[in-house]
Residue frames as a rotation matrix with the C-alpha (Angstrom) as fourth column:
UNK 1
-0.638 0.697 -0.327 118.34
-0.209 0.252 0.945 78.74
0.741 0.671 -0.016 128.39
UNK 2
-0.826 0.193 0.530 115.68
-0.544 -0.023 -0.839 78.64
-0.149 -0.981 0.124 130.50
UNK 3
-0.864 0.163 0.476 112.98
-0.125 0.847 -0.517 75.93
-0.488 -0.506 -0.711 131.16
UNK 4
-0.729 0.617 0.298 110.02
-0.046 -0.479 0.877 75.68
0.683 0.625 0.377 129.02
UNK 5
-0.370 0.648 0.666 106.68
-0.907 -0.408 -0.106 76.77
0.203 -0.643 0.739 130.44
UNK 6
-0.884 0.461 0.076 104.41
0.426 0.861 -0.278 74.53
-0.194 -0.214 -0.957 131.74
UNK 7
-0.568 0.783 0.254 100.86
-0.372 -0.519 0.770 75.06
0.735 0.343 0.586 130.25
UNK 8
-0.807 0.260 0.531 97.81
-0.566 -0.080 -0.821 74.83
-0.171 -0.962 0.211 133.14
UNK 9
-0.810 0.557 -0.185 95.72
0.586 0.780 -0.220 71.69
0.022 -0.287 -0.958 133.64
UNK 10
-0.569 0.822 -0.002 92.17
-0.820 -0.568 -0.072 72.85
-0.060 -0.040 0.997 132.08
UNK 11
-0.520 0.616 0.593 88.93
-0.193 0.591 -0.783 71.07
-0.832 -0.522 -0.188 132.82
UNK 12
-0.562 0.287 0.776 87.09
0.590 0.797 0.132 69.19
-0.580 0.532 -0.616 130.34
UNK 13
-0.442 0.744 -0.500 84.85
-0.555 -0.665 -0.500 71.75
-0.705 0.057 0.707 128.48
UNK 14
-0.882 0.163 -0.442 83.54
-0.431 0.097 0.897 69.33
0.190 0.982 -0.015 125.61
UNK 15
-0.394 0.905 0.163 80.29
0.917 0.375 0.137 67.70
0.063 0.203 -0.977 127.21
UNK 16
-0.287 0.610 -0.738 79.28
0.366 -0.643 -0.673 71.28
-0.885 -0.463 -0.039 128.28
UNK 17
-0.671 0.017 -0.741 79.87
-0.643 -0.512 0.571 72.84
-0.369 0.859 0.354 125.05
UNK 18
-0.970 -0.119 0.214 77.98
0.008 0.858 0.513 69.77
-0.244 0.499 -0.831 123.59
UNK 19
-0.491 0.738 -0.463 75.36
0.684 -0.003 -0.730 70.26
-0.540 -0.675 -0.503 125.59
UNK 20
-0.156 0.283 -0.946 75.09
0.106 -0.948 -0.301 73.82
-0.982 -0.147 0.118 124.75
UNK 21
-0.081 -0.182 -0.980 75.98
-0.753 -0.633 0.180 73.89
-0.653 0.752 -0.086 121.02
UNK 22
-0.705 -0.250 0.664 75.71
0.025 0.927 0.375 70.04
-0.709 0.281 -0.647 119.87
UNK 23
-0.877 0.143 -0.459 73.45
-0.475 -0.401 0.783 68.77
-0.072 0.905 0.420 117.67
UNK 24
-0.068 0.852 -0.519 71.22
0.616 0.445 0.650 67.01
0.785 -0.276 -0.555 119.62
UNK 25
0.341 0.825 0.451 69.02
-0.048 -0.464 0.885 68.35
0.939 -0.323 -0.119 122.34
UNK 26
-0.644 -0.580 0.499 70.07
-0.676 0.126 -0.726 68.07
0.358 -0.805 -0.473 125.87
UNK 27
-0.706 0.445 -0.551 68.65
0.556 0.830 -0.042 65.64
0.439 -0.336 -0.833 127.79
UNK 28
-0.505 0.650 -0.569 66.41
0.560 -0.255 -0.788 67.73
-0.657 -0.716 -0.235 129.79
UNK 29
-0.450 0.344 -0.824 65.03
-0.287 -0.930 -0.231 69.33
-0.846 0.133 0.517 127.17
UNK 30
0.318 0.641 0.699 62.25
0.422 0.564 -0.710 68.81
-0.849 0.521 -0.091 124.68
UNK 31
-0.628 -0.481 0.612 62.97
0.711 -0.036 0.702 68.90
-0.316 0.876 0.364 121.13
UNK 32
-0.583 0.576 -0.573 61.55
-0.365 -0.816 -0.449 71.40
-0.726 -0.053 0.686 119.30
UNK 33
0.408 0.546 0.732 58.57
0.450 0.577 -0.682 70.75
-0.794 0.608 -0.010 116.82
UNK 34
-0.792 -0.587 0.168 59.10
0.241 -0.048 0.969 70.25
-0.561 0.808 0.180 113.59
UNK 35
-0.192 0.485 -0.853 57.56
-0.303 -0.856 -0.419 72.44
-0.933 0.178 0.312 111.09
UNK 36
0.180 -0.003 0.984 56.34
0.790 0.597 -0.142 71.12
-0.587 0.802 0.110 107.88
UNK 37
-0.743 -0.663 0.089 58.03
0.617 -0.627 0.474 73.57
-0.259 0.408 0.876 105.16
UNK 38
-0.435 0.525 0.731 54.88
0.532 -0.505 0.680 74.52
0.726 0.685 -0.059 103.45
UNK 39
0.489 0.337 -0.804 53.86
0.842 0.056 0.536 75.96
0.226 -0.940 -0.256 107.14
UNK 40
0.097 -0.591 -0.801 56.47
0.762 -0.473 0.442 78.25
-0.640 -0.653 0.405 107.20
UNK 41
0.645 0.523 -0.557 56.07
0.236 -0.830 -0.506 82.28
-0.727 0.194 -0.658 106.08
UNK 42
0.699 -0.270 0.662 57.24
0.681 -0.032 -0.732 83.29
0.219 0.962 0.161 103.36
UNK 43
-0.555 -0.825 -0.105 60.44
0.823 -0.563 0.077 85.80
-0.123 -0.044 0.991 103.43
UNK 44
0.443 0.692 -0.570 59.16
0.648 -0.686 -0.330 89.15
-0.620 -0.224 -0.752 103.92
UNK 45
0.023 -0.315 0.949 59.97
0.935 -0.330 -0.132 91.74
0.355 0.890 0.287 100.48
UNK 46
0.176 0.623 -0.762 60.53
0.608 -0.678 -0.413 95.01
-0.774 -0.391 -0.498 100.79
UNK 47
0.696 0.363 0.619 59.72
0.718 -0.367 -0.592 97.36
0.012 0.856 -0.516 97.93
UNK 48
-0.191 -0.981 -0.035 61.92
0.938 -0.193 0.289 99.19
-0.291 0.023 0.957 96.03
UNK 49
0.680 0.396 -0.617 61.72
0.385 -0.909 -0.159 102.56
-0.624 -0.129 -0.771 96.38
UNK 50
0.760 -0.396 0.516 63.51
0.496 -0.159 -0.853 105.35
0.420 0.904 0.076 94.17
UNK 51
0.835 -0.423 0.351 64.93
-0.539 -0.756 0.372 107.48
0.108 -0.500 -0.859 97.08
UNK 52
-0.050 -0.967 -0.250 68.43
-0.070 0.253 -0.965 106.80
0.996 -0.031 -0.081 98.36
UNK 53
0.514 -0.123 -0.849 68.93
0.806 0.407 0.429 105.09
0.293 -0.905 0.309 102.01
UNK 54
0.358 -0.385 0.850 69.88
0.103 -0.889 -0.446 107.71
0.928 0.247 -0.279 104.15
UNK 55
-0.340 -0.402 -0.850 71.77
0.867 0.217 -0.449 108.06
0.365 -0.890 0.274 107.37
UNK 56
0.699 0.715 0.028 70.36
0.571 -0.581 0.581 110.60
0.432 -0.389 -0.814 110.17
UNK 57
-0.077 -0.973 -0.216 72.87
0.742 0.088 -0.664 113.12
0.666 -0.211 0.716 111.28
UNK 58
0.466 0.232 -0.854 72.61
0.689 -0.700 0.187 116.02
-0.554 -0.675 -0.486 113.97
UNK 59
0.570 -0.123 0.813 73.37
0.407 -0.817 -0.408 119.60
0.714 0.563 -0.416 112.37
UNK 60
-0.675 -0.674 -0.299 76.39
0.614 -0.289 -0.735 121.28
0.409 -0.680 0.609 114.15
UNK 61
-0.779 0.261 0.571 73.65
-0.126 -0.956 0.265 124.44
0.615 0.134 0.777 114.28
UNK 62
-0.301 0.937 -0.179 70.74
-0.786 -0.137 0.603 122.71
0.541 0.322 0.777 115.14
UNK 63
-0.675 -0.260 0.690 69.63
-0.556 0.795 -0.244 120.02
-0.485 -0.548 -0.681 117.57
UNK 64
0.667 0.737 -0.110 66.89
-0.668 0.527 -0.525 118.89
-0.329 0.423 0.844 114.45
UNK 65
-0.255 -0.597 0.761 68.46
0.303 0.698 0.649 115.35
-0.918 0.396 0.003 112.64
UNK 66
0.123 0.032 -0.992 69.39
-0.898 -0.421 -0.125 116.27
-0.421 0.907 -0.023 109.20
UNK 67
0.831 -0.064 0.553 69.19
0.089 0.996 -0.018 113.12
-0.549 0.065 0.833 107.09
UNK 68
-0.027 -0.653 -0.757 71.93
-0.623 -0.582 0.523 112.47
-0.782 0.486 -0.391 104.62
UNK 69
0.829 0.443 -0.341 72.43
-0.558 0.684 -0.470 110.33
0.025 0.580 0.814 101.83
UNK 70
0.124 -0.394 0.911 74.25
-0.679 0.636 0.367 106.86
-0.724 -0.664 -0.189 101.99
UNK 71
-0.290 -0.107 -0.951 75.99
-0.772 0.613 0.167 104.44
0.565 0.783 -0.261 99.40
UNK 72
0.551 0.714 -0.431 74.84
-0.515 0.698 0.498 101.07
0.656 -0.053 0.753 99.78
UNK 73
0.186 -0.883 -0.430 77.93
0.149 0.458 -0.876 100.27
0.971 0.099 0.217 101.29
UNK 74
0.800 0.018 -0.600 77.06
0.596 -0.139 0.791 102.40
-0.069 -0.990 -0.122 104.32
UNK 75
-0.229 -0.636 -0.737 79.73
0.828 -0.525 0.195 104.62
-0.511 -0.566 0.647 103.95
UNK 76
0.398 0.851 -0.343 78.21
0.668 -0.525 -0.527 108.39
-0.629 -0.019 -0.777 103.45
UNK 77
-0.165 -0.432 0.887 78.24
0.977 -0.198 0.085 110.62
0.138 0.880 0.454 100.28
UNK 78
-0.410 0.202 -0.889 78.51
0.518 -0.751 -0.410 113.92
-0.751 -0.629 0.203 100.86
UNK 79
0.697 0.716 -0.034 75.67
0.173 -0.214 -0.962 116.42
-0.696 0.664 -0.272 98.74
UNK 80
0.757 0.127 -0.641 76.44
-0.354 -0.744 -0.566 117.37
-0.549 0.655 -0.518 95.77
UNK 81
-0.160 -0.896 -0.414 79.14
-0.958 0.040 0.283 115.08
-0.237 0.442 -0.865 95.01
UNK 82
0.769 0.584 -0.259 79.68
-0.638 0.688 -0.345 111.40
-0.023 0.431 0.902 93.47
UNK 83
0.267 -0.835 0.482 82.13
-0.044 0.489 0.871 108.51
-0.963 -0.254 0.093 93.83
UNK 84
0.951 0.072 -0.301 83.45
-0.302 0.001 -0.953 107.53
-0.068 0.997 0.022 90.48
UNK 85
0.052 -0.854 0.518 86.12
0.229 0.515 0.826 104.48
-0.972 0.076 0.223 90.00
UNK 86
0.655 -0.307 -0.691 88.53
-0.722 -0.526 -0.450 105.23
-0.225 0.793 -0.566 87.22
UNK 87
0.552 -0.680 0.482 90.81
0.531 0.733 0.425 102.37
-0.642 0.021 0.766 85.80
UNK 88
0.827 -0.450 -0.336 93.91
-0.556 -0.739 -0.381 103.81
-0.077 0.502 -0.862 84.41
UNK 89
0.639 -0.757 -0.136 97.28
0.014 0.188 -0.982 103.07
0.769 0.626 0.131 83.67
UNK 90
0.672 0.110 -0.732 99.31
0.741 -0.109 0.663 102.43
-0.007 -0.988 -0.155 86.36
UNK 91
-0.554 -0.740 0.380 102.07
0.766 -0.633 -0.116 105.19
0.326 0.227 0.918 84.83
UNK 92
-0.327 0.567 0.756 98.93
0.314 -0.689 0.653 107.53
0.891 0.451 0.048 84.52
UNK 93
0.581 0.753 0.310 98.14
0.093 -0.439 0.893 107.20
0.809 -0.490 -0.325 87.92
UNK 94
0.260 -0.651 -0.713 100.88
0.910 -0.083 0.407 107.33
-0.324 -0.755 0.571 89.46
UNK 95
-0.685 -0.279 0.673 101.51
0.477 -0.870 0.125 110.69
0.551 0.406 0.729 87.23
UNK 96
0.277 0.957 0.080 97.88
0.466 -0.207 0.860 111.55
0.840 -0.201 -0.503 88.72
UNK 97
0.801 -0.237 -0.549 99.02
0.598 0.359 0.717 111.08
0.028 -0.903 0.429 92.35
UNK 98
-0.283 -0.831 -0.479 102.16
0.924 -0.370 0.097 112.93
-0.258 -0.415 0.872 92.29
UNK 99
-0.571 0.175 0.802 100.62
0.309 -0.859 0.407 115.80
0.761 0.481 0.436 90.20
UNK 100
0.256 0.967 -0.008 98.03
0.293 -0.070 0.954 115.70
0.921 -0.247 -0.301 93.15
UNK 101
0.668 -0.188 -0.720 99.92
0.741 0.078 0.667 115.44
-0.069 -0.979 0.192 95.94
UNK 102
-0.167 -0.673 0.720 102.03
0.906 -0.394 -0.158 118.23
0.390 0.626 0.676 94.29
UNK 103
-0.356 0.458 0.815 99.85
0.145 -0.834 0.532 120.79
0.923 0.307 0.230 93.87
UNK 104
0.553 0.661 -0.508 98.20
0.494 0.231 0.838 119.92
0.671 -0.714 -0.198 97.79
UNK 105
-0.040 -0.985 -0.166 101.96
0.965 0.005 -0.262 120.36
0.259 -0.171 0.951 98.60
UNK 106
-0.345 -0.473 0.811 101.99
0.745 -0.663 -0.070 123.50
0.571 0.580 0.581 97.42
UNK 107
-0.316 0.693 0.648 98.95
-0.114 -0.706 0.699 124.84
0.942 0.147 0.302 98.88
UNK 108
-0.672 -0.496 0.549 99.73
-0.538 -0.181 -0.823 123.56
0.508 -0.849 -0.145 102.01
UNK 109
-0.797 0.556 -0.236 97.23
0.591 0.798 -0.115 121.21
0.124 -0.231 -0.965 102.52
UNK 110
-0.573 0.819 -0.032 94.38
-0.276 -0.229 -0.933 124.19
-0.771 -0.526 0.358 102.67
UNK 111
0.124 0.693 -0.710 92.64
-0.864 0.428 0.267 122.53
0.488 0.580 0.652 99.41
UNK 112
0.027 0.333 0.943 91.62
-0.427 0.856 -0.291 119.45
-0.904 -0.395 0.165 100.12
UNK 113
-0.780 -0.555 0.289 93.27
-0.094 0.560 0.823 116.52
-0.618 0.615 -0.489 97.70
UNK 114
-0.051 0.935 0.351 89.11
0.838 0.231 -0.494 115.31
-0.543 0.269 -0.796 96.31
UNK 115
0.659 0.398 -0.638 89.08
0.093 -0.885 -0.456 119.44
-0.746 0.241 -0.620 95.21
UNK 116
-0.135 -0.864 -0.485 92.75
-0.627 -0.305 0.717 119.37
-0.768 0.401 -0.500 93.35
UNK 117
-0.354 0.304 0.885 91.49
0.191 0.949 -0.249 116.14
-0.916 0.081 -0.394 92.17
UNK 118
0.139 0.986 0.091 88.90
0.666 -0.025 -0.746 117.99
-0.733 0.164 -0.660 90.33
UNK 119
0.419 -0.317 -0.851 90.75
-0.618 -0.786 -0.011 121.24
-0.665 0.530 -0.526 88.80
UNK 120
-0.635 -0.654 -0.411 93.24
-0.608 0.095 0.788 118.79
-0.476 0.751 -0.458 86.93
UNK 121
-0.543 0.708 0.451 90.34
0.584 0.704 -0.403 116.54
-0.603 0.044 -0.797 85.81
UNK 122
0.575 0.584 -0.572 88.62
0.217 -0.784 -0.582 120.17
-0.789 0.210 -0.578 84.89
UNK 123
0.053 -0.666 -0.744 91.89
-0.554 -0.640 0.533 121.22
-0.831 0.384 -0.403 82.87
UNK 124
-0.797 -0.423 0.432 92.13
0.103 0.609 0.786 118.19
-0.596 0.671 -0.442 80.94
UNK 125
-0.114 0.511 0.852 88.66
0.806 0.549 -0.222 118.52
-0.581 0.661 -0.474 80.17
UNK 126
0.466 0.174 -0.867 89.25
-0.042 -0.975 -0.218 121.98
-0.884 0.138 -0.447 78.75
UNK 127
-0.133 -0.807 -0.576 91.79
-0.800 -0.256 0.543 120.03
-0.585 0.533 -0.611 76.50
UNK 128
0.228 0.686 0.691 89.24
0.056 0.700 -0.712 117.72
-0.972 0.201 0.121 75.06
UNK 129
0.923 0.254 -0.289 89.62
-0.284 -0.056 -0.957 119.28
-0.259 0.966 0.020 71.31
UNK 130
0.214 -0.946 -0.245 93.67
-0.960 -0.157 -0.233 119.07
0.182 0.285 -0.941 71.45
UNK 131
-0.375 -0.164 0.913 93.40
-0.529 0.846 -0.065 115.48
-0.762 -0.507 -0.404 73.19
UNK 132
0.505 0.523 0.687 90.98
0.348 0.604 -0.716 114.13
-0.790 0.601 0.123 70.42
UNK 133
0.856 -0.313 -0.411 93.56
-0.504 -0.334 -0.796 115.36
0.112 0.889 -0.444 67.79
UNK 134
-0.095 -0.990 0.102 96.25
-0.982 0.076 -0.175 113.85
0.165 -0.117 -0.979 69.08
UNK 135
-0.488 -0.150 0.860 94.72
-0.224 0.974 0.042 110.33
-0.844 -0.172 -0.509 69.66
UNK 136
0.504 0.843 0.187 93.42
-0.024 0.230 -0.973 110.53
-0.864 0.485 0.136 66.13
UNK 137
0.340 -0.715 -0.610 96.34
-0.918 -0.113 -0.379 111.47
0.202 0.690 -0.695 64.72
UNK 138
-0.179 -0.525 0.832 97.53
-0.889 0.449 0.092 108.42
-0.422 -0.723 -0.547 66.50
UNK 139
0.149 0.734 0.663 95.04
-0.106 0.679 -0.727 105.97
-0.983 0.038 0.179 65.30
UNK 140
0.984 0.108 -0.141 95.89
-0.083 -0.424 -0.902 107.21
-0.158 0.899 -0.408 62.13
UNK 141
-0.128 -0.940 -0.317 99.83
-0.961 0.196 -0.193 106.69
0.244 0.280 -0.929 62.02
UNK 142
-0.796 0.017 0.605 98.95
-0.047 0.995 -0.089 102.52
-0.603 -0.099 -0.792 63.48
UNK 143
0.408 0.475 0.779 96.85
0.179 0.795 -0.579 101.84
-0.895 0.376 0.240 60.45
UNK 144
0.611 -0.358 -0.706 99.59
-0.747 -0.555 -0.366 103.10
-0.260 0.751 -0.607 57.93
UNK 145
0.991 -0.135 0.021 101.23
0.134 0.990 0.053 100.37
-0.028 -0.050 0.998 56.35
């Protein structure tokens, strides 16, 4: 078992910090004036516009900046597409997810998961008329007595 450390003898740092960060003034130094509230500017608005915030990117082609658009969030949407949270089941999505990662499988990763995403998303809605029969029939056996 060996000896415990010894920790190193540090110098005082709390009047500096005081100094620096307290809540009073240093001594050498004049307070600042005090503003009376109604004195001070109002918060500056800025108008809402309709456009979307956009981020400035460089074209691989081109040395012109191409702008893009930008969720509020700051993190960038690419054209033509849209985020879009889904709350599901957690069976359903976990069916989702394996169907997805399935099919990516398959194809060796040259689709890109966001695209597979889409086709089964596409398929189901192709089964819109057989889906709305089948939760109607549903609805319809739970109000039989």
């Amino acid at each position: 078992m060996s000896a415990p450390r010894r920790r190193p003898a540090l110098a005082a740092t709390g009047s500096v910090l005081d100094e620096m960060y307290g809540s009073a003034p240093a001594p050498d130094t004049a307070a600042p004036p005090v503003r009376p509230v109604s004195a001070t500017p109002p918060p500056q608005v800025q108008p809402e516009t309709d456009t979307p915030p956009t981020r400035v990117g460089h074209d691989s082609n081109t040395s012109t900046p191409t702008p893009r658009p930008v969720r509020a969030s700051g993190t960038r949407t690419p054209p033509g597409r849209r985020r879009h949270t889904l709350y599901l089941a957690a069976d359903v999505a976990a069916d989702l997810d394996q169907a997805a990662d399935s099919l990516v499988g398959e194809l060796r990763g040259l689709v890109p998961r966001h695209v597979v995403l889409g086709a089964l998303i596409r398929a189901g809605l192709a089964q819109s008329d057989a889906v709305s029969a089948d939760l109607r029939a549903g609805l319809l056996r739970d109000l039989q007595p």
